[in-house]
Structure formats: C-alpha cells, structure tokens
OpenMM code with the backbone's topology and positions (N, CA, C; nanometers):
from openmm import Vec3, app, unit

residues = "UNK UNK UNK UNK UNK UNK UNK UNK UNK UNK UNK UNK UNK UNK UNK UNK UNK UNK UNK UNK UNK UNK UNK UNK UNK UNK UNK UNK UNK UNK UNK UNK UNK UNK UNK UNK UNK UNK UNK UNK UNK UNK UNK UNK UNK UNK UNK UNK UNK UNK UNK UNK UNK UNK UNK UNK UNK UNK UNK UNK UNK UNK UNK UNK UNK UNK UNK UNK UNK UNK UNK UNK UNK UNK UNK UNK UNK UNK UNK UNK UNK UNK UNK UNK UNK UNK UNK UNK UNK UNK UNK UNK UNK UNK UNK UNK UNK UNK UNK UNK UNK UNK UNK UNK UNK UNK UNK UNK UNK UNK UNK UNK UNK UNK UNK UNK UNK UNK UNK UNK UNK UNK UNK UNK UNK UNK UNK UNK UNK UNK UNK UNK UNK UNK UNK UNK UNK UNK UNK UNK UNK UNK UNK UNK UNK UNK UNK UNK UNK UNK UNK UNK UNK UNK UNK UNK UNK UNK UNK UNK UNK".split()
positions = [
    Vec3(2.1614, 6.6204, 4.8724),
    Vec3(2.0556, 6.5211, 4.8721),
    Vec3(1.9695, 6.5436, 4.7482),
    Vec3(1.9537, 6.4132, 4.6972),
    Vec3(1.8705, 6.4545, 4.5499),
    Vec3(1.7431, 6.4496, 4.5494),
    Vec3(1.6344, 6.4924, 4.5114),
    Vec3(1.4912, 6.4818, 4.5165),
    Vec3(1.5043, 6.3820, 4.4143),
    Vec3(1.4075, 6.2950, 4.4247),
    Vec3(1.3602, 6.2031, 4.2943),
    Vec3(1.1957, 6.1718, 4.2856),
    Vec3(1.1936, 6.1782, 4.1732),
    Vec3(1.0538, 6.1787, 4.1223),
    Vec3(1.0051, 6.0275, 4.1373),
    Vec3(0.8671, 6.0675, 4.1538),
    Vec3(0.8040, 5.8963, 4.1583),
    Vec3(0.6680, 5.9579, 4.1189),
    Vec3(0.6386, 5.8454, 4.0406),
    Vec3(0.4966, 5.8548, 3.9874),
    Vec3(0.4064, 5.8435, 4.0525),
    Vec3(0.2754, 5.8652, 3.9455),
    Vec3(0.1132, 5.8258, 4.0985),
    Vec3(0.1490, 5.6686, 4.0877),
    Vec3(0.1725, 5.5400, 4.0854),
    Vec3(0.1731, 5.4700, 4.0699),
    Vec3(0.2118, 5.4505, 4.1729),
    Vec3(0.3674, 5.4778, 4.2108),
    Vec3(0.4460, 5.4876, 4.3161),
    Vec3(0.3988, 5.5389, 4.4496),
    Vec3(0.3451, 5.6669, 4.4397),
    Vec3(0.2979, 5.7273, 4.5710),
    Vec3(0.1111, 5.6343, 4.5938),
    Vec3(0.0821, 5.5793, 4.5255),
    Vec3(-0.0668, 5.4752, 4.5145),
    Vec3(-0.0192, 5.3836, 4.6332),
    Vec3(0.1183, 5.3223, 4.5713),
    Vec3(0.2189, 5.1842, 4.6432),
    Vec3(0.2538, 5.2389, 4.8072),
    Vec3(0.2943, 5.3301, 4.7954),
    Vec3(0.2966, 5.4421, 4.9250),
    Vec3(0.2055, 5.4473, 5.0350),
    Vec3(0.1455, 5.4574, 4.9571),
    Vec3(0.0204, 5.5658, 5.0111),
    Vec3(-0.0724, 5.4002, 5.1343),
    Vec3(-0.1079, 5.3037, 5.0064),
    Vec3(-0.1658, 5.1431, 5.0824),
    Vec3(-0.0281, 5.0993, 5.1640),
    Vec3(0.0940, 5.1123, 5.1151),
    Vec3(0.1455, 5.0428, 5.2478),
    Vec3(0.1682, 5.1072, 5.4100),
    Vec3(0.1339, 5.2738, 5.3892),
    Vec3(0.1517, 5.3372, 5.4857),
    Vec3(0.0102, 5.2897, 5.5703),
    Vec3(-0.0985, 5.2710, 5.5242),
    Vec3(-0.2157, 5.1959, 5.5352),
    Vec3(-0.2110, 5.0295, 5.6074),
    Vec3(-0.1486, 5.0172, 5.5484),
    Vec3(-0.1129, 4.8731, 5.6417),
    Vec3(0.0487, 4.8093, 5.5543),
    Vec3(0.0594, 4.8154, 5.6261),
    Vec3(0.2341, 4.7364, 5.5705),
    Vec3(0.2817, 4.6131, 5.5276),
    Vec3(0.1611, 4.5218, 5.5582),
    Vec3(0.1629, 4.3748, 5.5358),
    Vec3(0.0690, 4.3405, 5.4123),
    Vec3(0.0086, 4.4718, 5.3934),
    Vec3(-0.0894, 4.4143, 5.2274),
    Vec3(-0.0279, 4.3516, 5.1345),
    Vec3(-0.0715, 4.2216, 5.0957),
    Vec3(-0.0119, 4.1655, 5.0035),
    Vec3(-0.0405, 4.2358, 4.8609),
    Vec3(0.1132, 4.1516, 4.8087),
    Vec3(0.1280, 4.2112, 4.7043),
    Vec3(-0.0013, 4.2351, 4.5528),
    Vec3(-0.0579, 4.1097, 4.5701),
    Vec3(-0.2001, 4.1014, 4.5373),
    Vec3(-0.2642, 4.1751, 4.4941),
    Vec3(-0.3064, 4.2226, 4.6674),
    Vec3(-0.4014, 4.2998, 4.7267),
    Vec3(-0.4104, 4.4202, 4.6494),
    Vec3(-0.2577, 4.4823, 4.6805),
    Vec3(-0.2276, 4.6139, 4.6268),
    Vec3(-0.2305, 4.5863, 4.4642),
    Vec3(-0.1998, 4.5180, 4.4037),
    Vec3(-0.2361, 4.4957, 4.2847),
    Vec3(-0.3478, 4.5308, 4.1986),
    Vec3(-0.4336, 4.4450, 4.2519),
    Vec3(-0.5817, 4.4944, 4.2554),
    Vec3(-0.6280, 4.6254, 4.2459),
    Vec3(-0.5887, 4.6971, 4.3536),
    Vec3(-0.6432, 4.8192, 4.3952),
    Vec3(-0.5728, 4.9276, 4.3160),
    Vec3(-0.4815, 4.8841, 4.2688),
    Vec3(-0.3626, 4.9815, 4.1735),
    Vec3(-0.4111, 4.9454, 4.0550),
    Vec3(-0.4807, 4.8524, 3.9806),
    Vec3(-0.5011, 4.7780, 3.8528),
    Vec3(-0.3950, 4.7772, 3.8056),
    Vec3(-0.2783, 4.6619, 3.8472),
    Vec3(-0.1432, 4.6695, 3.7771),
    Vec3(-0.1484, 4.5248, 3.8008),
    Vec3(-0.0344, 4.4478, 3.7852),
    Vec3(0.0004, 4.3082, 3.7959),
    Vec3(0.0724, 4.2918, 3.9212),
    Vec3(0.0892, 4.2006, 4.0265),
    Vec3(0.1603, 4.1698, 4.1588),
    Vec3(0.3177, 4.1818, 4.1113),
    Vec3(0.3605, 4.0840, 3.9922),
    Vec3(0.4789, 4.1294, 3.9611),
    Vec3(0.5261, 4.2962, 3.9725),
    Vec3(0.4255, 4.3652, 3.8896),
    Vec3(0.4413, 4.4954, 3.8622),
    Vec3(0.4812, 4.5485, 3.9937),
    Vec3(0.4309, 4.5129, 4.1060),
    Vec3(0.4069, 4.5481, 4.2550),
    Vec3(0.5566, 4.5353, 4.3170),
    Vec3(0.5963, 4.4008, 4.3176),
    Vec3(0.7042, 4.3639, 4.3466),
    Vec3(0.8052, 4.4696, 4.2957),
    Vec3(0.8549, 4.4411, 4.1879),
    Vec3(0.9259, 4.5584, 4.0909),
    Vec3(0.9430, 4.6524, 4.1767),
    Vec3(0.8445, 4.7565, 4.1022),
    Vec3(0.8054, 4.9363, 4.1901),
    Vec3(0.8726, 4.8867, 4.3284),
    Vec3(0.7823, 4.8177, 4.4189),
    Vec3(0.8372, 4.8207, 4.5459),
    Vec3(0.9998, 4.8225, 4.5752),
    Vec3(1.0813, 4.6908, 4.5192),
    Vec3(1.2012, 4.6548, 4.4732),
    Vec3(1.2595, 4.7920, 4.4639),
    Vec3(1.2380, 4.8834, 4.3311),
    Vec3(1.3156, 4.9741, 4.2823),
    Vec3(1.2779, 5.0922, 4.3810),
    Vec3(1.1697, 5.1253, 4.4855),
    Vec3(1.1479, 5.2292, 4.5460),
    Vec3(1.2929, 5.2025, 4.6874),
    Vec3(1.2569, 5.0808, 4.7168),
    Vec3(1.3367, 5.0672, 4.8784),
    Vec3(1.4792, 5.0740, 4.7924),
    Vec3(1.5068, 5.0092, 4.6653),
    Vec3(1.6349, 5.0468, 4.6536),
    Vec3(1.7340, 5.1926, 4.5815),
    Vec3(1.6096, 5.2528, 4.5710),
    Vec3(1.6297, 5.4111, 4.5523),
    Vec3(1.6507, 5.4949, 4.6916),
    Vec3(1.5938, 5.4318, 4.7879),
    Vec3(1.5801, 5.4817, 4.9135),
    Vec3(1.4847, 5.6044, 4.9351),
    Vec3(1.3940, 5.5174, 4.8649),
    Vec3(1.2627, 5.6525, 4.8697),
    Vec3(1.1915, 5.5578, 4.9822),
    Vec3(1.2009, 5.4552, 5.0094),
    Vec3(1.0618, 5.3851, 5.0698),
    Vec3(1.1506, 5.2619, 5.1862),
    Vec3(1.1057, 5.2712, 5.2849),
    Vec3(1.1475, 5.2028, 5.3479),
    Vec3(1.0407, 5.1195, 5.4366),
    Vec3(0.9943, 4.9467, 5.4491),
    Vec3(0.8851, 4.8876, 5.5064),
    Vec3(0.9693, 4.8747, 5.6643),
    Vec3(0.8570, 4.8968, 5.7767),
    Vec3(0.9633, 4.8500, 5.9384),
    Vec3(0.7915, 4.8824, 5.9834),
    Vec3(0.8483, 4.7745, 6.0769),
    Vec3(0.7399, 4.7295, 6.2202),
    Vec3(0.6954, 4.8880, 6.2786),
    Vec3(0.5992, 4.8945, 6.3436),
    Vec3(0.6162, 5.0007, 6.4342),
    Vec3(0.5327, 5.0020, 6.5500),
    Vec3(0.5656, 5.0877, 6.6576),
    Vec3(0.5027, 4.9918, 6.7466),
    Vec3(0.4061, 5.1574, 6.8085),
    Vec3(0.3223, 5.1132, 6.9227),
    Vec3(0.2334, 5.2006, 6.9813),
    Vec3(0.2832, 5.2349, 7.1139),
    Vec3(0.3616, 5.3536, 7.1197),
    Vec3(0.4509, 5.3788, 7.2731),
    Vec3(0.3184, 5.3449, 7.3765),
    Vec3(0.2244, 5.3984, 7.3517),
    Vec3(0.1193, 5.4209, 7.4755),
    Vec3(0.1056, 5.2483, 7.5289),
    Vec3(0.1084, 5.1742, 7.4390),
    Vec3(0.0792, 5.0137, 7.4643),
    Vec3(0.1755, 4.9505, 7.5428),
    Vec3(0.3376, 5.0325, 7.5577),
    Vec3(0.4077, 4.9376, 7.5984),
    Vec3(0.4753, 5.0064, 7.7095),
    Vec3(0.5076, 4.9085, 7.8255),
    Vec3(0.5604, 4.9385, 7.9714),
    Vec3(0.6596, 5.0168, 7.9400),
    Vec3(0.7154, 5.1343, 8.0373),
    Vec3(0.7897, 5.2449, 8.0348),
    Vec3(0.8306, 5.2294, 7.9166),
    Vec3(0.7656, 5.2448, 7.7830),
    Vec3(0.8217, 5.3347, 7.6443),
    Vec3(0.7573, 5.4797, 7.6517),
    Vec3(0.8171, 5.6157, 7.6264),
    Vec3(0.7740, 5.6698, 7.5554),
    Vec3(0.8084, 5.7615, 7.5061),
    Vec3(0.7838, 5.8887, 7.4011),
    Vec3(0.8361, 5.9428, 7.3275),
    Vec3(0.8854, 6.1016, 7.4047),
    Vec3(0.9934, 6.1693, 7.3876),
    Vec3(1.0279, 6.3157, 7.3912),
    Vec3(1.0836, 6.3674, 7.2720),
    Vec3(1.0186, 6.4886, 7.3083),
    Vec3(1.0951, 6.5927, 7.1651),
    Vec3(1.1582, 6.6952, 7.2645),
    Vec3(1.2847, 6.6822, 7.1919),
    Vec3(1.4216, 6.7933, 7.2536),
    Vec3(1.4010, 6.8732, 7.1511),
    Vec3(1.3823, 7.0185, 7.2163),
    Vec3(1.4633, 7.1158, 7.1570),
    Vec3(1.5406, 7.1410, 7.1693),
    Vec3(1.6241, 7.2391, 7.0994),
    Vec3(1.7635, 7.2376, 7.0904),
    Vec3(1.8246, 7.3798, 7.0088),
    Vec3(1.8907, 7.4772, 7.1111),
    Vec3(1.9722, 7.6125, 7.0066),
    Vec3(2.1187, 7.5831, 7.0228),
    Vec3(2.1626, 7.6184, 6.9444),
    Vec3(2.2726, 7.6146, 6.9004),
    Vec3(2.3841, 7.7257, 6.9055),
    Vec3(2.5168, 7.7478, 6.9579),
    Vec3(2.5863, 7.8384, 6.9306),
    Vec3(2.5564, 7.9302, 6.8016),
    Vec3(2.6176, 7.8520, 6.7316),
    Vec3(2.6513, 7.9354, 6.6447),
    Vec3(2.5356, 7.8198, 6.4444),
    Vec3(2.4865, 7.8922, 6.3759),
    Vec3(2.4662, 7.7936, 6.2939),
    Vec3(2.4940, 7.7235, 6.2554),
    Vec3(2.6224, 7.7516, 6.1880),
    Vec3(2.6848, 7.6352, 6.1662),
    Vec3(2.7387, 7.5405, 6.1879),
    Vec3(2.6750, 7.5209, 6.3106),
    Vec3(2.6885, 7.4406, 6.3825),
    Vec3(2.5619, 7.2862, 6.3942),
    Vec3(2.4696, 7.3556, 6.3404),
    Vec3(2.3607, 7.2985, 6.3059),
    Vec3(2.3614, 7.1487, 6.2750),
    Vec3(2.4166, 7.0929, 6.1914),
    Vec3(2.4301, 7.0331, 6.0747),
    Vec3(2.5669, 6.8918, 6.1719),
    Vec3(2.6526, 6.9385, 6.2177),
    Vec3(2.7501, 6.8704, 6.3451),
    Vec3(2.6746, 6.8196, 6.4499),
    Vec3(2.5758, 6.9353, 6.5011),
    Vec3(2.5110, 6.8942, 6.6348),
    Vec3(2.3910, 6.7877, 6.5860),
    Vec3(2.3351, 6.7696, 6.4594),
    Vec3(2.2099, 6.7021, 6.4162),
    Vec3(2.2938, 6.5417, 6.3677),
    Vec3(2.3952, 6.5361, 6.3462),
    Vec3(2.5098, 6.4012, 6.3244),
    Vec3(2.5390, 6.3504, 6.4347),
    Vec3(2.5519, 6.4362, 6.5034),
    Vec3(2.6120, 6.3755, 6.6791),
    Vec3(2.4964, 6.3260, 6.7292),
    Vec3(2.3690, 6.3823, 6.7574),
    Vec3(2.2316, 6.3052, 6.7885),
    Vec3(2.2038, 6.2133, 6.7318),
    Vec3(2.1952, 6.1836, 6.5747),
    Vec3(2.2016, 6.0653, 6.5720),
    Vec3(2.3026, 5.9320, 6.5607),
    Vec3(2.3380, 5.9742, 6.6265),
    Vec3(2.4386, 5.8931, 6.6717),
    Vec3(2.4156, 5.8432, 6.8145),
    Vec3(2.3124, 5.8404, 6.8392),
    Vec3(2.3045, 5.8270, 6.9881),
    Vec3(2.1458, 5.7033, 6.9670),
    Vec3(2.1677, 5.6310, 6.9964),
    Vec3(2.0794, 5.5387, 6.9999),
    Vec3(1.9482, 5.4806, 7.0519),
    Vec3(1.8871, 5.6186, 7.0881),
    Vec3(1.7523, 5.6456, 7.1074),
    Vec3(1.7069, 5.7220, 7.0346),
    Vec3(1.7608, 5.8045, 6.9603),
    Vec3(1.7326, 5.9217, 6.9018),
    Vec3(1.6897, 5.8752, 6.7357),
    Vec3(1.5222, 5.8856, 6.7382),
    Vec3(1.4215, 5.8748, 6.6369),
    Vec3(1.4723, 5.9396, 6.4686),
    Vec3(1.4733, 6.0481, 6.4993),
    Vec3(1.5252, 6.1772, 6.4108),
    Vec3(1.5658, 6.3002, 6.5103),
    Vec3(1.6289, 6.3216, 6.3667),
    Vec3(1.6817, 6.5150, 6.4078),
    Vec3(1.6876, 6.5670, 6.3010),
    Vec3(1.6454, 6.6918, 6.3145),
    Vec3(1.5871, 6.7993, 6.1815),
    Vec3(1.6130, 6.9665, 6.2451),
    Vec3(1.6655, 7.0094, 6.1336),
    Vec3(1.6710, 7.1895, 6.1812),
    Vec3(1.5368, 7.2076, 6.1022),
    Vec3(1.5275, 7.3127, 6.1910),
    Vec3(1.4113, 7.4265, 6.1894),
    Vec3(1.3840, 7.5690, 6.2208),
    Vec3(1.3226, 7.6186, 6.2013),
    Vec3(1.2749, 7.7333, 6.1953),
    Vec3(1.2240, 7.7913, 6.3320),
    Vec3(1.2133, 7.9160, 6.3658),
    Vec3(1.1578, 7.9190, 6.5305),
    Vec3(1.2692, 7.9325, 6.6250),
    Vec3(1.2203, 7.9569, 6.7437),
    Vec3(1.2730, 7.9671, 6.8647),
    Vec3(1.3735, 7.8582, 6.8494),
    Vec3(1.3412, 7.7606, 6.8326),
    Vec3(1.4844, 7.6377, 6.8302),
    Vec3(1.5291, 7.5974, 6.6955),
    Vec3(1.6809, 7.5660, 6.7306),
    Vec3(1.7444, 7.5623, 6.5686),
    Vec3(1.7271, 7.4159, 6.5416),
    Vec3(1.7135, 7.3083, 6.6373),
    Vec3(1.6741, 7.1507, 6.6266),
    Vec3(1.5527, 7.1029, 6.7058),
    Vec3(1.4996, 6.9695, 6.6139),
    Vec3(1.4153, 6.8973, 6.7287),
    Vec3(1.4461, 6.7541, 6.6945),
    Vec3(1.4544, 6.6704, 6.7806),
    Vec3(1.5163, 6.5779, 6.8046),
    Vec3(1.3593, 6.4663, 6.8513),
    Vec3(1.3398, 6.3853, 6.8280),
    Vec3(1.2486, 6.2658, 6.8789),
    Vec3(1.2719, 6.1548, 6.9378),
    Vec3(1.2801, 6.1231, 7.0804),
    Vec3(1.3926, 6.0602, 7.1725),
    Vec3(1.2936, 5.9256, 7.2179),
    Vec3(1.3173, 5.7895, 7.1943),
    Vec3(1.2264, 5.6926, 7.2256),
    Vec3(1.2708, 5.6604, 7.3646),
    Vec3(1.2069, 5.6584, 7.4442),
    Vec3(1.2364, 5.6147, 7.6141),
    Vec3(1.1788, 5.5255, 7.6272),
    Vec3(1.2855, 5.4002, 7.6344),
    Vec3(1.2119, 5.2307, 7.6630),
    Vec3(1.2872, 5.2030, 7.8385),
    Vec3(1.3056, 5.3120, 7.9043),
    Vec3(1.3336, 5.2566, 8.0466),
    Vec3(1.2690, 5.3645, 8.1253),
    Vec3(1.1377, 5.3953, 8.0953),
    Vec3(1.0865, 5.5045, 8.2029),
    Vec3(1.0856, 5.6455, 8.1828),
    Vec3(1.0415, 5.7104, 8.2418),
    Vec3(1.0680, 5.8599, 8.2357),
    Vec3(1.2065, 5.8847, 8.3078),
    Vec3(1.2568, 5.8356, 8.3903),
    Vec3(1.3677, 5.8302, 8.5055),
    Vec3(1.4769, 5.8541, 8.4002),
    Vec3(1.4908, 5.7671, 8.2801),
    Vec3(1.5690, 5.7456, 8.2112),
    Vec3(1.6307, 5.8569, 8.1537),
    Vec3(1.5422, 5.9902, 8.1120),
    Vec3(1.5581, 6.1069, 8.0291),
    Vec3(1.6942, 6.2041, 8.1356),
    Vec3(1.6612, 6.1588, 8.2261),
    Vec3(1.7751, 6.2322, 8.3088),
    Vec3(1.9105, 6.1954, 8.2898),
    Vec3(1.9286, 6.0106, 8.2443),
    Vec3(2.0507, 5.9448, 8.2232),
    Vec3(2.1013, 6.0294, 8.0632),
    Vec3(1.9845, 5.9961, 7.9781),
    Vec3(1.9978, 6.0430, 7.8865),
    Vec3(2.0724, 6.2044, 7.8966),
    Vec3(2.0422, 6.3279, 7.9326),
    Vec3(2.0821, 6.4109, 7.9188),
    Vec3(2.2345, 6.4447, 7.9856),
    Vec3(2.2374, 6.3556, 8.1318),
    Vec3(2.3718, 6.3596, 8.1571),
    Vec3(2.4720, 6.3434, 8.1059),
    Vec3(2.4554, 6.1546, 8.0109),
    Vec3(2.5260, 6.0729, 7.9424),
    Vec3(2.5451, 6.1255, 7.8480),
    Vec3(2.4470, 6.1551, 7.7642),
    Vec3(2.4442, 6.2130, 7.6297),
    Vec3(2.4357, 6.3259, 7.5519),
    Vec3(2.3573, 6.4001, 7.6398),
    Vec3(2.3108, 6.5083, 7.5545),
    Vec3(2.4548, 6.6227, 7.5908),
    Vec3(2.4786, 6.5676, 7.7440),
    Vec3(2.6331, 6.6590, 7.7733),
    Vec3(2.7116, 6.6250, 7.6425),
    Vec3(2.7707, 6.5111, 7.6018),
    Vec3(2.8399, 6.5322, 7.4654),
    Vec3(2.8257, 6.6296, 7.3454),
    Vec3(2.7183, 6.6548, 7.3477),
    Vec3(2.6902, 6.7784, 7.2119),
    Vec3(2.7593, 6.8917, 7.2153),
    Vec3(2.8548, 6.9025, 7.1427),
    Vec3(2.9352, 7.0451, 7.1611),
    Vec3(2.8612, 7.1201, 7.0440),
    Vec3(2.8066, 7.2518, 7.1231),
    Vec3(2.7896, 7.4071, 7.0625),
    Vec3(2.6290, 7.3890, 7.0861),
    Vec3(2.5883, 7.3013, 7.1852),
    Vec3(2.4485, 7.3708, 7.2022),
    Vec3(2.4525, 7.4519, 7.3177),
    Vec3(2.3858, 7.5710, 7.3441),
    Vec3(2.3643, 7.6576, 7.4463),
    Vec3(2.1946, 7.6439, 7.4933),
    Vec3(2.1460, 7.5344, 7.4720),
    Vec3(1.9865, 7.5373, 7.5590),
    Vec3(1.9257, 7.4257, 7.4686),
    Vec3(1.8481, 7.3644, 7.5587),
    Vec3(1.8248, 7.2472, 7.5482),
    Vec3(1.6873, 7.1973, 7.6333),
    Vec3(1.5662, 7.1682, 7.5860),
    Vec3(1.4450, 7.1414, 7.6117),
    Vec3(1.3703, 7.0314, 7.6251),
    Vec3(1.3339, 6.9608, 7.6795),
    Vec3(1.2627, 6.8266, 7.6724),
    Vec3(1.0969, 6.8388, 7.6640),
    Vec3(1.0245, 6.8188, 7.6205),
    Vec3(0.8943, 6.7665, 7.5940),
    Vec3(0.8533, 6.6500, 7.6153),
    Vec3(0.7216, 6.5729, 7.7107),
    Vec3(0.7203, 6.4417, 7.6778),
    Vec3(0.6006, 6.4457, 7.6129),
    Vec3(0.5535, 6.3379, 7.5063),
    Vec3(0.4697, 6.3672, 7.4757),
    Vec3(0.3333, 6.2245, 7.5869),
    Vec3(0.2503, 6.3061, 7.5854),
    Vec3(0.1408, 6.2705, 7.6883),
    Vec3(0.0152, 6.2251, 7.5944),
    Vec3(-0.0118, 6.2214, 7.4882),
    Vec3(-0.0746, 6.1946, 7.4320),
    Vec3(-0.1084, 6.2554, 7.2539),
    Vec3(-0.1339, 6.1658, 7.1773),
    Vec3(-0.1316, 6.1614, 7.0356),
    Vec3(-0.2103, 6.1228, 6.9719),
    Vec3(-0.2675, 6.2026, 6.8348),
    Vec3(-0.3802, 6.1001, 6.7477),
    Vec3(-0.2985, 5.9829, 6.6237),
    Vec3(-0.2031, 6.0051, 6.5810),
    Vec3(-0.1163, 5.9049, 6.5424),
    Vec3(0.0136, 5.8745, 6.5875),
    Vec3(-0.0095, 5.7438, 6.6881),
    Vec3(0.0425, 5.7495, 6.7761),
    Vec3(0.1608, 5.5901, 6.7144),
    Vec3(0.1680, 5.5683, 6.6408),
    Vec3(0.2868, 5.4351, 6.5462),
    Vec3(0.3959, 5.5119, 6.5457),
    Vec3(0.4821, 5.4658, 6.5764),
    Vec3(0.6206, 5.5244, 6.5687),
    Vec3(0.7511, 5.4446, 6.5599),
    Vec3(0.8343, 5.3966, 6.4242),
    Vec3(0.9394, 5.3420, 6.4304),
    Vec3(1.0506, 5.3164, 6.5308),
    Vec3(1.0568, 5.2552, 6.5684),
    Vec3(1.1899, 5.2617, 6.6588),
    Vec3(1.3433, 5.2598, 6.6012),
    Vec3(1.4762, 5.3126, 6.6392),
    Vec3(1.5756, 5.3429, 6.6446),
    Vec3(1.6118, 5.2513, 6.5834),
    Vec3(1.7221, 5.1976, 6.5180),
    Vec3(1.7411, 5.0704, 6.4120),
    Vec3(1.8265, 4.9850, 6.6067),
    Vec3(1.8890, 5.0899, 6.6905),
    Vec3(1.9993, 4.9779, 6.7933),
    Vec3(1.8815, 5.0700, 6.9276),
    Vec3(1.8265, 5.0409, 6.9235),
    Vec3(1.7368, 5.1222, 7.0356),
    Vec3(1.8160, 5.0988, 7.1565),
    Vec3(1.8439, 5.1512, 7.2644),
    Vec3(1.9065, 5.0848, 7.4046),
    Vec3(1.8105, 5.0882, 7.4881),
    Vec3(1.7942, 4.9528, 7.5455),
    Vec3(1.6749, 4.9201, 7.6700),
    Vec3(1.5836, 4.8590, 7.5818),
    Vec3(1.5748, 4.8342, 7.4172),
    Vec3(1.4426, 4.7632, 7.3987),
    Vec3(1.4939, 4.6088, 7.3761),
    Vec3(1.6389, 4.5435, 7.3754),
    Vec3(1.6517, 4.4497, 7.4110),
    Vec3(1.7039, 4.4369, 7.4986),
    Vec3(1.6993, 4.2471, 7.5208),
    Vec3(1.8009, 4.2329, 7.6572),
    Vec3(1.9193, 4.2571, 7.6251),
    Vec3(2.0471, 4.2935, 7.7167),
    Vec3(2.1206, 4.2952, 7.6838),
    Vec3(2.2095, 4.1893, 7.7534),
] * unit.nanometer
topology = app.Topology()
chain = topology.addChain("A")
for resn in residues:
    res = topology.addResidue(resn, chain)
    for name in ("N", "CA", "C"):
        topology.addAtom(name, app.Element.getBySymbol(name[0]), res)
C-alpha cells in the first residue's frame, strides 16, 4: 500500500468536507482562497487517487434496531492475521477490520440493522466461517461522542429485500 502525499490545500479540502459533506464547492472555495474550479479538480484527483472518499452517514442512536459492535478477535497463529481480516470483510455488515496491537490481534466494527438479537445470527452464520480464530469478543457500543458512522457499501437488513 502506497502512502501519498497531499498538500495543506488538500487536507484544508479534507478537513471542511469532513465538516459537512455537502459544502458547496463555492463555499469551500472561499474559505481555501482558491477558485471553485480549483475545488472541483483537487476534489476530482483526491477521490480518484483514493485518498478521499464523499458517503452519507448516518446516526446509529437515531435509527430503530441499528447499532454498532466491535469484535475482538485472536488468532491462531499470525499469519493468519491478514486471511482472517479478508474473510470479515467479506461479510456484509462488517464496517472495517484492522490488526492491532494488545490482547487482540483484530477489531472488527459490525453495523446491526436487525436488533441486538441479530449478533447471535451473526456469529453462528458468520463469524463460525473464520478459520484460525481461537477467541472471539463482542462489544456493543452503548453510547458515543462521535457518533456518524458509514455504513457497509451491501449492508444486510438496511434494505428491503
């Protein structure tokens, strides 16, 4: 994975849309002292570098049985790490997955749009598929000070089906 550099210009563009996501291009213009074209551009060349990505996001606490868990997760063996964090996402609730440091070798961010009831389907259905984890943790989270959180690009249960 390559690091890529971006200017203050760039992280300025960043920084206001993480601020609100719908600021027009204008707006941010203005506040950047650059031109809207200029805006467009940067923006253009950031999402297609894949440094920057714009998406809705919604407030779990606001909406009927949504809400968030963090799985922990150890692993056999390490190298295993990296297999078991591909297979999670692959599973279509699953926010992110990241190794780490600590007592657990993964944590996983699990969006629950059918209840708490649901986390049980989840672990039967799914989390049994993970070959080479040996322990496995759920967290729900109960409350948050930034509480916006993207949803899954195929979430299951947040449409009809």
């Amino acid at each position: 994975m390559e690091n890529r550099e971006i200017d203050i210009i760039d992280r300025q563009l960043i920084s206001l849309l993480s601020e609100d996501g719908r600021m027009p291009a204008k707006e941010i213009a203005k506040r950047l002292n650059v031109s809207a074209p200029t805006v467009h551009t940067r923006l253009g060349t950031l999402i297609k570098r894949g440094i920057l990505k714009v998406a809705g996001m919604i407030d779990t606490f606001k909406v009927k049985d949504t809400l968030v868990a963090i799985v922990a997760i150890r692993v056999d063996e390490n190298v295993k790490m990296g297999q078991v964090i591909d297979q999670l996402m692959e599973f279509e609730n699953v926010h992110w997955a990241v190794a780490v440091t600590g007592r657990y070798d993964i944590l996983a961010e699990v969006i629950v749009t059918r209840g708490i009831e649901w986390m049980f389907t989840f672990y039967e259905e799914q989390m049994s598929q993970l070959e080479g984890v040996s322990h496995a943790e759920s967290f729900m989270v109960t409350n948050t000070r930034r509480k916006w959180t993207v949803l899954p690009p195929r979430i299951n249960g947040w449409l009809p089906e």
